[in-house]
C-alpha positions in Angstrom: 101.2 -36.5 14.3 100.0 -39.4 12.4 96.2 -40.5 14.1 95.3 -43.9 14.9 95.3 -46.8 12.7 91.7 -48.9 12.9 94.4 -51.8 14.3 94.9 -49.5 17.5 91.4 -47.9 17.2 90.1 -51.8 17.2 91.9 -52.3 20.4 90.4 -52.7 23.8 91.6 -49.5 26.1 91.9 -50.2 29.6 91.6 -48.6 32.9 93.5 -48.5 36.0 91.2 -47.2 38.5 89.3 -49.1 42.2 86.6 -51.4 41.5 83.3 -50.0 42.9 81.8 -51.9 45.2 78.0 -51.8 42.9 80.0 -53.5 39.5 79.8 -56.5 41.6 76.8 -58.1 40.3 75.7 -61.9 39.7 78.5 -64.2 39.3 81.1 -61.5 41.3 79.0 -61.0 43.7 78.2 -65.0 44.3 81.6 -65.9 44.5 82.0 -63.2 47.3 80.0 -64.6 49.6 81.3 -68.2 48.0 84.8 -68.0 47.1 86.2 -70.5 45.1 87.8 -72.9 47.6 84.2 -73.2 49.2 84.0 -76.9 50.1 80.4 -76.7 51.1 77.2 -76.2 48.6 75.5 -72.6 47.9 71.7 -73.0 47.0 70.3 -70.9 44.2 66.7 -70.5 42.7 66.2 -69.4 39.5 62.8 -68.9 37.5 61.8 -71.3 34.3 58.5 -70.0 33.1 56.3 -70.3 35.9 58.2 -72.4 38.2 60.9 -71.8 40.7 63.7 -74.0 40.8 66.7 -75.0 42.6 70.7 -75.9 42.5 73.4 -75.9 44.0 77.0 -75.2 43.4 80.3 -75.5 45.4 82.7 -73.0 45.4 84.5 -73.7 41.8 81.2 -74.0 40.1 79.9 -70.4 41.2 80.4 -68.5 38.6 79.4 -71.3 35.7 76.0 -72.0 37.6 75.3 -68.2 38.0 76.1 -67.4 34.5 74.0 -70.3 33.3 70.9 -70.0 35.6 70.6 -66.4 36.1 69.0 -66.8 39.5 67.2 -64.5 41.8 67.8 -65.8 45.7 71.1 -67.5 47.2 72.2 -68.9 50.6 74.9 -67.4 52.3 75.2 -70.4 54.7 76.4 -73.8 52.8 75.2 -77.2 53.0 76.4 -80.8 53.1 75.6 -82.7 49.2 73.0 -85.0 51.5 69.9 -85.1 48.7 66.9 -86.7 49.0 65.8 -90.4 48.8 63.7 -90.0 45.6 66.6 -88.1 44.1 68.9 -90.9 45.3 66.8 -93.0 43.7 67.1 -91.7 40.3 70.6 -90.9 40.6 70.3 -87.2 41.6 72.7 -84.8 42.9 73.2 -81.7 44.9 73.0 -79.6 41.5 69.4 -80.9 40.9 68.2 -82.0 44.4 69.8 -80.0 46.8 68.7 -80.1 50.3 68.3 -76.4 52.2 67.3 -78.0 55.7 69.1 -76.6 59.5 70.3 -80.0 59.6 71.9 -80.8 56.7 73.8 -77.0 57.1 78.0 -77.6 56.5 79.2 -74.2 57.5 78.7 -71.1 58.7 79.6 -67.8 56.6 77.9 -64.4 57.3 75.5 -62.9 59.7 72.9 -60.5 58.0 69.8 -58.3 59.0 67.1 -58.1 56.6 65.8 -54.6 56.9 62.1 -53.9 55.8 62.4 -50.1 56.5 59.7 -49.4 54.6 56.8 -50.4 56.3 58.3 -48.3 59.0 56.4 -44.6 59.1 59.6 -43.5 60.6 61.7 -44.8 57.6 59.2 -45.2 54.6 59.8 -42.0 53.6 63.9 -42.5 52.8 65.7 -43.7 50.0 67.7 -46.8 50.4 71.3 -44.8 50.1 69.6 -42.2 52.4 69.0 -45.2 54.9 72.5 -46.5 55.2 73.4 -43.3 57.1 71.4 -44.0 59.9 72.5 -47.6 59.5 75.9 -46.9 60.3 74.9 -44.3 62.9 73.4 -46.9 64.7 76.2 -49.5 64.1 78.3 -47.0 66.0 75.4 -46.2 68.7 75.4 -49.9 69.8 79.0 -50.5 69.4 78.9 -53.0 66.6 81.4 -53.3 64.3 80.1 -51.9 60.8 78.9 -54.3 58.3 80.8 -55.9 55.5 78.8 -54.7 52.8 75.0 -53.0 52.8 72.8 -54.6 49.6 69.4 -52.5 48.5 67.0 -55.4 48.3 65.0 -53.0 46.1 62.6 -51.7 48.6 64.7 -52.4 51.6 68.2 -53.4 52.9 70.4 -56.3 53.1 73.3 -55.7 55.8 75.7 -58.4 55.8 78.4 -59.4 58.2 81.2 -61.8 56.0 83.2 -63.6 58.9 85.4 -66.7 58.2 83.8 -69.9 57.5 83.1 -72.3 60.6 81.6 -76.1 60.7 77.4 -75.5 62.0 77.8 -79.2 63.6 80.9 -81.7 65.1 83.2 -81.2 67.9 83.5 -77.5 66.5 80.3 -76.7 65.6 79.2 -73.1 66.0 75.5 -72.9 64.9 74.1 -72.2 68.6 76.5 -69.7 68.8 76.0 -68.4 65.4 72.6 -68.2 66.1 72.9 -66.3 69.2 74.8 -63.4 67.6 72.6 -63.6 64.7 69.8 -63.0 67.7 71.7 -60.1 69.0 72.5 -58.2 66.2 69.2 -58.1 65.0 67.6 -57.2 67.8 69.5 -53.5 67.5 67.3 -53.0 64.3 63.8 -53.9 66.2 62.7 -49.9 65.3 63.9 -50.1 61.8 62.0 -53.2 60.7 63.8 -56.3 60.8 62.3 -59.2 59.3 62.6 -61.7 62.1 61.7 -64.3 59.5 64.8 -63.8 57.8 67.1 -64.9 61.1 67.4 -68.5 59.8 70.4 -69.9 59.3 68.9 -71.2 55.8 67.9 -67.9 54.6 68.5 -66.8 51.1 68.4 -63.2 49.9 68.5 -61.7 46.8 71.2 -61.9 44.0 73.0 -58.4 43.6 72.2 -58.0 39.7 68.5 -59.4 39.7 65.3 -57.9 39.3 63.1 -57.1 42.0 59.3 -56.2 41.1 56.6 -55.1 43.0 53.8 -53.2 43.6 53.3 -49.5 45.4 49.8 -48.0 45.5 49.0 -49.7 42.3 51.9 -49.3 40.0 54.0 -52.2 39.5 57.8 -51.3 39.9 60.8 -53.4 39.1 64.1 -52.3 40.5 67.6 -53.6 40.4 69.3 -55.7 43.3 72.8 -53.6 43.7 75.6 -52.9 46.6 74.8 -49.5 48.0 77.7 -49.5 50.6 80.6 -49.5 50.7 81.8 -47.5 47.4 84.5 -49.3 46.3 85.4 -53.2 46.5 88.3 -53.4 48.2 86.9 -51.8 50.9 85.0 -54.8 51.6 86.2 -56.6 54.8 85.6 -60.3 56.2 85.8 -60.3 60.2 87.0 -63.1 62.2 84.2 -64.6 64.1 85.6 -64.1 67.2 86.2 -60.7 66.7 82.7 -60.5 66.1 81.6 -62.5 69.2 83.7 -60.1 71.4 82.3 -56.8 70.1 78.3 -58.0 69.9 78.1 -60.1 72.9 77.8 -58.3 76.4 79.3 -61.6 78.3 82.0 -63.9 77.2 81.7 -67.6 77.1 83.6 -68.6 80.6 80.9 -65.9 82.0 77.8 -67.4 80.1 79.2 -71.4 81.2 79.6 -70.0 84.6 75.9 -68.6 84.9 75.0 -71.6 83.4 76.4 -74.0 86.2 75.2 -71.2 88.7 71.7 -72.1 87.5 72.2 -75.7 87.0 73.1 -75.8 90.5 70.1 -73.5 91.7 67.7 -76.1 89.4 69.1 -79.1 91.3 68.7 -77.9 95.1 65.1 -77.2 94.0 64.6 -79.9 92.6 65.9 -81.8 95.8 63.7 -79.5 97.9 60.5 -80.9 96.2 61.7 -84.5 96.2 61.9 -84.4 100.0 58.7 -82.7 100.4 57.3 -85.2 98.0 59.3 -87.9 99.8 58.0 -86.5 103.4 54.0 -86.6 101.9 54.0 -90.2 101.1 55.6 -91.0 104.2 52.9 -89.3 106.3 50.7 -90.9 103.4 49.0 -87.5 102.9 46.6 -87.9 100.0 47.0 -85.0 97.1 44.3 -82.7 96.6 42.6 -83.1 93.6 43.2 -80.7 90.5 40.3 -78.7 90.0 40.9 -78.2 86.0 43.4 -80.9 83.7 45.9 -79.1 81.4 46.3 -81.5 77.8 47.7 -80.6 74.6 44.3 -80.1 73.3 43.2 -77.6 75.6 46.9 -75.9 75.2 46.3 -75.9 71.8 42.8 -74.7 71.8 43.8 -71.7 74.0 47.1 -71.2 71.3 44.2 -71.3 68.7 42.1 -69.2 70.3 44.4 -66.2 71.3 45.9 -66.5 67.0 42.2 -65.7 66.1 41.9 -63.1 68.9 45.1 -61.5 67.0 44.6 -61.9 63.8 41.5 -59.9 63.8 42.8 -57.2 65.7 45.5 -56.5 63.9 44.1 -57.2 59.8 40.4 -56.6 60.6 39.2 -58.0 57.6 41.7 -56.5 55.5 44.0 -59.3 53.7 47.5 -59.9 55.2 50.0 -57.3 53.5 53.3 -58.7 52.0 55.9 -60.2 53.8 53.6 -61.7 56.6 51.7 -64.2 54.8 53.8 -67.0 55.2 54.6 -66.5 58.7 50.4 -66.2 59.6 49.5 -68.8 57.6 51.9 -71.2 59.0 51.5 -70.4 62.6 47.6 -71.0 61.9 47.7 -73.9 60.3 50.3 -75.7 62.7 47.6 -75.0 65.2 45.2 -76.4 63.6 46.9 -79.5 62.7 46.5 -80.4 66.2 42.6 -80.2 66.5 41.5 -80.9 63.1 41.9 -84.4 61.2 43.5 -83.9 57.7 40.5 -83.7 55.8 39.2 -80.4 57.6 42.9 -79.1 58.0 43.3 -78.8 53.9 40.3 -77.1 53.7 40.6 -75.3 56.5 44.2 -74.0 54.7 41.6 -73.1 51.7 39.9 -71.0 54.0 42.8 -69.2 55.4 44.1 -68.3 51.9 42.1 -65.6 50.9 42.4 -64.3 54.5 46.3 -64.2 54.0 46.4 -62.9 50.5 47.3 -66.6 49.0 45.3 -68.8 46.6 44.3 -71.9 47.5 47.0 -73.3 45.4 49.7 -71.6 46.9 48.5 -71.8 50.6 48.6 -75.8 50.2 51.9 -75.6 48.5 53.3 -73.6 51.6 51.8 -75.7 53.7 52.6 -79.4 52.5 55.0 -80.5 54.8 53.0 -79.2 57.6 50.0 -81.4 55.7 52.1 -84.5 55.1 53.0 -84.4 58.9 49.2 -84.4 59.9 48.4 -87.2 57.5 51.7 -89.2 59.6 50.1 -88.5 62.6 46.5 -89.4 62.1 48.3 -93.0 60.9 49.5 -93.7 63.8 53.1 -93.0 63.1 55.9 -91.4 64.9 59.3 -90.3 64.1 62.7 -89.7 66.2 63.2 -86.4 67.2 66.5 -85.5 69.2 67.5 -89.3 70.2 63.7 -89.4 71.9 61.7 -92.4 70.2 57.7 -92.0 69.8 57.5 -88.4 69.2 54.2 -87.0 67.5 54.9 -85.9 63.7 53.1 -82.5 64.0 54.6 -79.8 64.6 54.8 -78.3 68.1 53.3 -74.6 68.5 56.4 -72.3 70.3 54.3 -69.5 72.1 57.7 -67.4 72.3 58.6 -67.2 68.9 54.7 -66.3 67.4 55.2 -63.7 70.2 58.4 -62.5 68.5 57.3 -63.1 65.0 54.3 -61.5 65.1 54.9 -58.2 67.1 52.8 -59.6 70.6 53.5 -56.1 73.0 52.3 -56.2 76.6 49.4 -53.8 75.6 47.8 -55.5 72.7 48.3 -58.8 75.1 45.9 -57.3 78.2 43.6 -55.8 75.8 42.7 -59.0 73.8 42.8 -60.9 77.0 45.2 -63.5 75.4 46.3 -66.3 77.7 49.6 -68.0 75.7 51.1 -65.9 73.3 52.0 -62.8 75.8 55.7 -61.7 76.1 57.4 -62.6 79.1 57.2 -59.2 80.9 53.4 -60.1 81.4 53.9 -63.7 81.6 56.3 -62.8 84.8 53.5 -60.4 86.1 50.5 -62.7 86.2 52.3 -65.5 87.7 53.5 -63.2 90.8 49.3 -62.3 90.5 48.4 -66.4 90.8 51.4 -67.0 94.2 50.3 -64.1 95.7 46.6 -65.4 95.7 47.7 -68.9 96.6 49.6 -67.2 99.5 45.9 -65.5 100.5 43.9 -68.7 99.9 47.0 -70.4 102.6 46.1 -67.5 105.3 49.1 -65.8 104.3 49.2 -61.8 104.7 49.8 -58.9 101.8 53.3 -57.6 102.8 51.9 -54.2 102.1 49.4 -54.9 104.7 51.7 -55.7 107.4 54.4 -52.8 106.5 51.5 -50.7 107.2 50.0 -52.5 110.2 53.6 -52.4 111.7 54.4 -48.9 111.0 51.2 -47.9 113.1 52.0 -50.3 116.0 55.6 -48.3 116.2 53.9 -44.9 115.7 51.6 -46.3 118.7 55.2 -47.9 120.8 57.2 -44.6 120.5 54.8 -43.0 122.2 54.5 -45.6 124.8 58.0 -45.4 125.1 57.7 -41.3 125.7 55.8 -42.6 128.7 58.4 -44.5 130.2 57.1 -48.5 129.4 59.8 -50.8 128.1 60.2 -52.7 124.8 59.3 -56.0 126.8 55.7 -54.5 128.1 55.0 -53.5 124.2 56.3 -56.8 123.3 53.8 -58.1 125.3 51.0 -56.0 124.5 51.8 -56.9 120.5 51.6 -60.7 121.5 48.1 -59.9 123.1 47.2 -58.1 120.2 48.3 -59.6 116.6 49.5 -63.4 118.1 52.6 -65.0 119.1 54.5 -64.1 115.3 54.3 -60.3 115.7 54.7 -60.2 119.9 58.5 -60.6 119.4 60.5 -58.2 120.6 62.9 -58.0 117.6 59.1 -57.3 115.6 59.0 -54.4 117.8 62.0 -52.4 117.7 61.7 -52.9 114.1 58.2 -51.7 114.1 59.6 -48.3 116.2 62.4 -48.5 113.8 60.5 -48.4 110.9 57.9 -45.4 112.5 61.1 -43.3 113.3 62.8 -43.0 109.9 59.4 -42.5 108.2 58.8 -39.3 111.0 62.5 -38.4 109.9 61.8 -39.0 106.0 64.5 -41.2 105.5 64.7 -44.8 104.4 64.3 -47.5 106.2 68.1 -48.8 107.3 68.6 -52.8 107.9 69.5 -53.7 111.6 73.0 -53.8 112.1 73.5 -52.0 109.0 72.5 -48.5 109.2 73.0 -46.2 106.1 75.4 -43.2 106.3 74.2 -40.6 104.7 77.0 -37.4 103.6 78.2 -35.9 106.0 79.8 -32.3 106.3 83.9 -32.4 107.7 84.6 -29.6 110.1 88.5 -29.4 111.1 89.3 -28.0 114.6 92.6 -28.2 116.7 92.1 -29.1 119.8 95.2 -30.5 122.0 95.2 -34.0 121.4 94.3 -35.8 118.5 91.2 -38.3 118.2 91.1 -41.7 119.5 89.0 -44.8 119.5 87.8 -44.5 115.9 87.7 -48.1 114.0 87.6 -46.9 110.6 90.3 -45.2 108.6 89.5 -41.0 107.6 90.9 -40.2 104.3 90.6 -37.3 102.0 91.7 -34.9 105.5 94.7 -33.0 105.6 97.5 -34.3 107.8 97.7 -31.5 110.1 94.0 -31.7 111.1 94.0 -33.4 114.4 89.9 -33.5 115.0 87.1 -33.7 113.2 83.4 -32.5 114.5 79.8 -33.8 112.5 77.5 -31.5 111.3 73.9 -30.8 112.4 72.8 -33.7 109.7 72.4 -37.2 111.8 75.3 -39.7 110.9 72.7 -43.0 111.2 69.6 -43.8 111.2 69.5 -46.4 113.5 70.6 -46.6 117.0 74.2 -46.1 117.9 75.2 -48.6 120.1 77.9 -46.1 122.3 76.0 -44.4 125.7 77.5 -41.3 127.0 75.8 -38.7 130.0 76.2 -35.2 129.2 77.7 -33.5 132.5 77.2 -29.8 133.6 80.5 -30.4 135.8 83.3 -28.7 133.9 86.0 -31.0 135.2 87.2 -33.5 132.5 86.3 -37.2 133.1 88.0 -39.9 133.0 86.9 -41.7 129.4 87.5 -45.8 130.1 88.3 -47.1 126.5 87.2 -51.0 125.7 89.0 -53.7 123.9 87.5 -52.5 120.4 89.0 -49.1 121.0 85.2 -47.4 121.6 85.0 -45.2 124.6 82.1 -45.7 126.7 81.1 -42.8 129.6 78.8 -44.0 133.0 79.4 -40.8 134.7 77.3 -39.8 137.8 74.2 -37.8 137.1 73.2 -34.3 137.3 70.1 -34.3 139.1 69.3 -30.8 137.8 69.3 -32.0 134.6 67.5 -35.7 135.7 64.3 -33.6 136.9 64.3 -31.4 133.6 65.2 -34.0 130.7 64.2 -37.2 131.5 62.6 -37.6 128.3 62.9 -34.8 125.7 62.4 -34.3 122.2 64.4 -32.5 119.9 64.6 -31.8 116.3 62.4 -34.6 115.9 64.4 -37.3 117.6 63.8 -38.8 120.8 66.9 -38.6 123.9 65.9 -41.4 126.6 67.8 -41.2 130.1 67.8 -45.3 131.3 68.2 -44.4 135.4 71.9 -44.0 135.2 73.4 -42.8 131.6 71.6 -41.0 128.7 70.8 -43.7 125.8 72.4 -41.2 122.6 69.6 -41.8 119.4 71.3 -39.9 117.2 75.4 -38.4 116.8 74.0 -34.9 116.1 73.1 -35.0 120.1 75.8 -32.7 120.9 74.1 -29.8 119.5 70.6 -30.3 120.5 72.0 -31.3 124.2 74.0 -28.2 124.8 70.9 -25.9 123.5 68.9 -27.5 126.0 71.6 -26.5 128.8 72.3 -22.9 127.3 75.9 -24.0 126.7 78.2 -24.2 123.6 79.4 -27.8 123.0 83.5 -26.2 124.2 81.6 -25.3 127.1 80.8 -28.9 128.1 84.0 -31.2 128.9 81.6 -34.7 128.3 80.3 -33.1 124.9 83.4 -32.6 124.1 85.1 -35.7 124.6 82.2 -36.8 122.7 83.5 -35.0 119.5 86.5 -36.8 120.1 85.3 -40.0 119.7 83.2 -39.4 116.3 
């Protein structure tokens, strides 16, 4: 056979094999996340010599801009071609001038989790391929669908959910929403060390294909941006946002609008409430008490200021502020400060803070210009717009919650530093129980611990006074004499015996009127006729079983309302049956068993005789009733017909 001519050995050879899902690098991978008939406009930065610069691009001119600029970071969200007045100025456009702000965001195109894993002990120690195992092992923990494609950042993870492009603002405009399930997925990576920081709908990550360089222990390392999951291309899959939606959120929207209203409702009868008490104190011309302390923004900022120091030195000590955390410190000191300092001392108070965050000078005032510009506003006098509210203050405005979030706040280090503004809410909810229950002490008002206990010993001391014979109306009395007209009820008294009898029988306390039913044992027997006056259905029994007879375990806890004398006379009685289909027994007594039982205790539970009937305490009576006579319950015809009724 003849070999190759250099014609066919000059020829390409091509391949037909799956696309792996790592070949898509810089311009491929750009024009995944913005496919060509992208209307909106991706941001890029790309390095020239020292400086970092920007464009943008819209869908068609993807793949020209990548290949011309190179550049490290993208958006996956798009923007609107809004620039700049200056740029407008000198006829700029959105390739040169682009504007990255929330505001000026067109739509809405993936969710993503930046995953710093390795500042994790737990995690630090795996590879980034190693990682994605437990990624997707917790993906199917938490029930979330798995994500599109997994990018190693270099040194950590980039998991991104692709979903179908929606408007951020209009009629349809999904950015709160968007924002919420960014909020939700993210929070199942707490442990795993997402980079809350990297939530923002204006985010940009990495470029698959870049370089990433950095240091460990020492030794700068530079590695390359690349898809790590899946393994091929076409494996790649964009979700519908709704789909999305459904599996990460635990409500759906006509649930959340309706707990919405529910509150909005709640918020307006309050607000009512205090009107009319405010309404009914300037009627009666009451004068308000004077505040003892006044609440400005200077002292709220002074205590926000104060409680950052109080962290900031517990958690760096000295040492400068690692990678990754810089910005987020140094902004949320300098907004602070903005508030109590005048411009002057607020750049050089940003000069001080560098070092302290790992920044030079330089670059901390670089970071920090808008937040600079905004004081120098301010100290002029002037004010801006914000959300169709006229006069507001330029600064920006210190958000306790998110520094708590963004800078790890936990209930411990909050009570150990003695912070008073940034504390999560758990501790927030705690100390404002702490302050009502000691304006409820300072008003007279009693600890309801105090008066559990205080009326558990009253009942201790009224079931003995009712083993002596004295009625609920004499201890009603007595409790009037004693603790004042609000605790001499009688309703505070049964409740008070109430309460002293389940916790002598160690069960819980049952609600009047609703008394708990704890298990009880089903015993079949076959007497001649079958039960009667029951108001509730039995179920689970077998058809043929005509009777059913409790166990020795009590059936309530509470009084049972039905009143029955247990006879020694072996003729059967007549049982009279009421409207409600309860029978009810006011036989005469057996003055034999008058002189002996008047008042007994058994088991633990009290039997009362009230002159002409037996008051039943408890439906395991039967039992302890017949014991006392020496008699099996067959042998007694009124315990009997008792049975019948249960």
């Amino acid at each position: 056979m003849p070999g190759p001519s250099d014609t066919d050995a000059a020829a390409p050879i091509f391949e037909l094999r799956r696309l792996n899902a790592s070949e898509l690098v810089w311009s491929a991978y750009a024009s995944l996340l913005h496919p060509a008939d992208a209307e909106g406009v991706s941001i890029y930065a790309y390095q020239e010599g020292d400086r970092t610069l920007r464009t943008g691009a819209k869908g068609a001119e993807v793949v020209a801009t990548v290949r011309g600029y190179k550049p490290r970071f993208v958006t996956l969200n798009a923007f609107r071609e809004t620039v700049p007045g200056w740029a407008r100025k000198k006829n700029l456009t959105y390739t040169t001038a682009p504007i990255s702000a929330e505001w000026n965001l067109a739509t809405l195109n993936s969710v993503w989790v930046e995953l710093d894993f390795y500042k994790k002990p737990r995690w630090r120690h795996l590879a980034p391929e190693l990682m994605v195992h437990f990624v997707l092992e917790r993906c199917e923990e938490r029930g979330l669908p798995q994500p599109s494609l997994i990018v190693c950042s270099g040194r950590g993870l980039y998991l991104l959910w692709l979903h179908d492009r929606l408007p951020a603002y209009g009629k349809h405009g999904a950015l709160s929403v968007w924002k919420a399930l960014q909020k939700a997925i993210n929070d199942n990576f707490i442990d795993m060390g997402r980079d809350i920081a990297a939530m923002s709908a204006t985010t940009n990550l990495r470029v698959a294909g870049s370089k990433n360089t950095f240091t460990v222990d020492g030794v700068k390392v530079s590695e390359t941006v690349r898809i790590v999951w899946p393994t091929f291309a076409d494996q790649i899959e964009r979700y519908s946002f709704s789909r999305l939606k459904a599996e990460c959120f635990t409500y759906t929207a006509d649930e959340v609008k309706a707990f919405r209203a529910a509150k909005a409702e709640e918020r307006a009868a309050r607000k009512a409430v205090r009107e009319a008490k405010r309404a009914a104190a300037v009627a009666t011309r009451e004068p308000p008490k004077a505040r003892s302390f006044k609440l400005t923004r200077a002292t709220f900022q002074r205590a926000v200021m104060a409680d950052l120091e109080r962290l900031f030195d517990d958690t760096f000590d000295g040492r400068p502020v690692p990678e990754g955390q810089r910005d987020i410190w140094l902004y949320h000191l300098t907004t602070a400060a903005a508030w109590l300092l005048d411009p002057a001392a607020l750049r050089e108070e940003v000069k001080r803070l560098a070092p302290l965050c790992g920044l030079s000078p330089r670059r901390a005032l670089t970071l920090m210009g808008s937040v600079l510009r905004n004081a120098d506003r301010a100290a002029k006098g002037q004010t801006r717009t914000h959300k169709g509210r006229a006069g507001c203050d330029y600064r920006y405005r210190t958000n306790p919650r998110r520094m708590v979030e963004e800078l790890g706040v936990t209930v411990e280090k909050a009570v150990r530093l003695d912070m008073r503004v940034l504390v999560p809410r758990a501790l927030k909810a705690t100390r404002m129980a702490q302050r009502a229950e000691a304006y409820r002490r300072s008003r007279g008002a009693e600890s309801r611990r105090d008066q559990q206990a205080e009326r558990l010993a009253y009942g201790k001391y009224a079931l003995e006074r009712r083993k002596a014979g004295v009625s609920v109306d004499e201890l009603a009395f007595e409790a009037r004499a004693k603790y004042g007209p609000k605790k001499g009820s009688k309703s505070w008294v049964e409740k008070a015996m109430r309460e002293a009898r389940a916790v002598a029988l160690g069960t819980p306390k049952a609600k009047p009127g609703r008394p708990r039913k704890p298990p009880v044992e089903l015993v079949a027997v076959a007497p001649e006729k079958k039960p009667h006056g029951s108001s509730r259905s039995m179920t689970g029994l077998d058809k043929d079983v005509p009777a059913v007879v409790a166990c020795e375990a009590p059936a309530y806890d509470g009084d049972v309302h039905s009143e029955h004398l247990t006879m020694t006379d072996t003729t059967p009685a007549e049982v009279p049956e009421t409207s409600a289909g309860v029978s009810v027994w006011h036989d005469e007594p057996d003055e034999l068993f008058l002189g002996q039982f008047k008042q007994s205790l058994v088991d633990g539970l009290w039997r009362e005789y009230r002159v002409s009937h037996w008051a039943v305490v408890d439906a395991a009576m039967v039992e302890g009733f017949a014991s006392l006579l020496g008699l099996r319950p067959e042998e007694t015809p009124g315990s009997l017909a008792w049975l019948k009724t249960l």
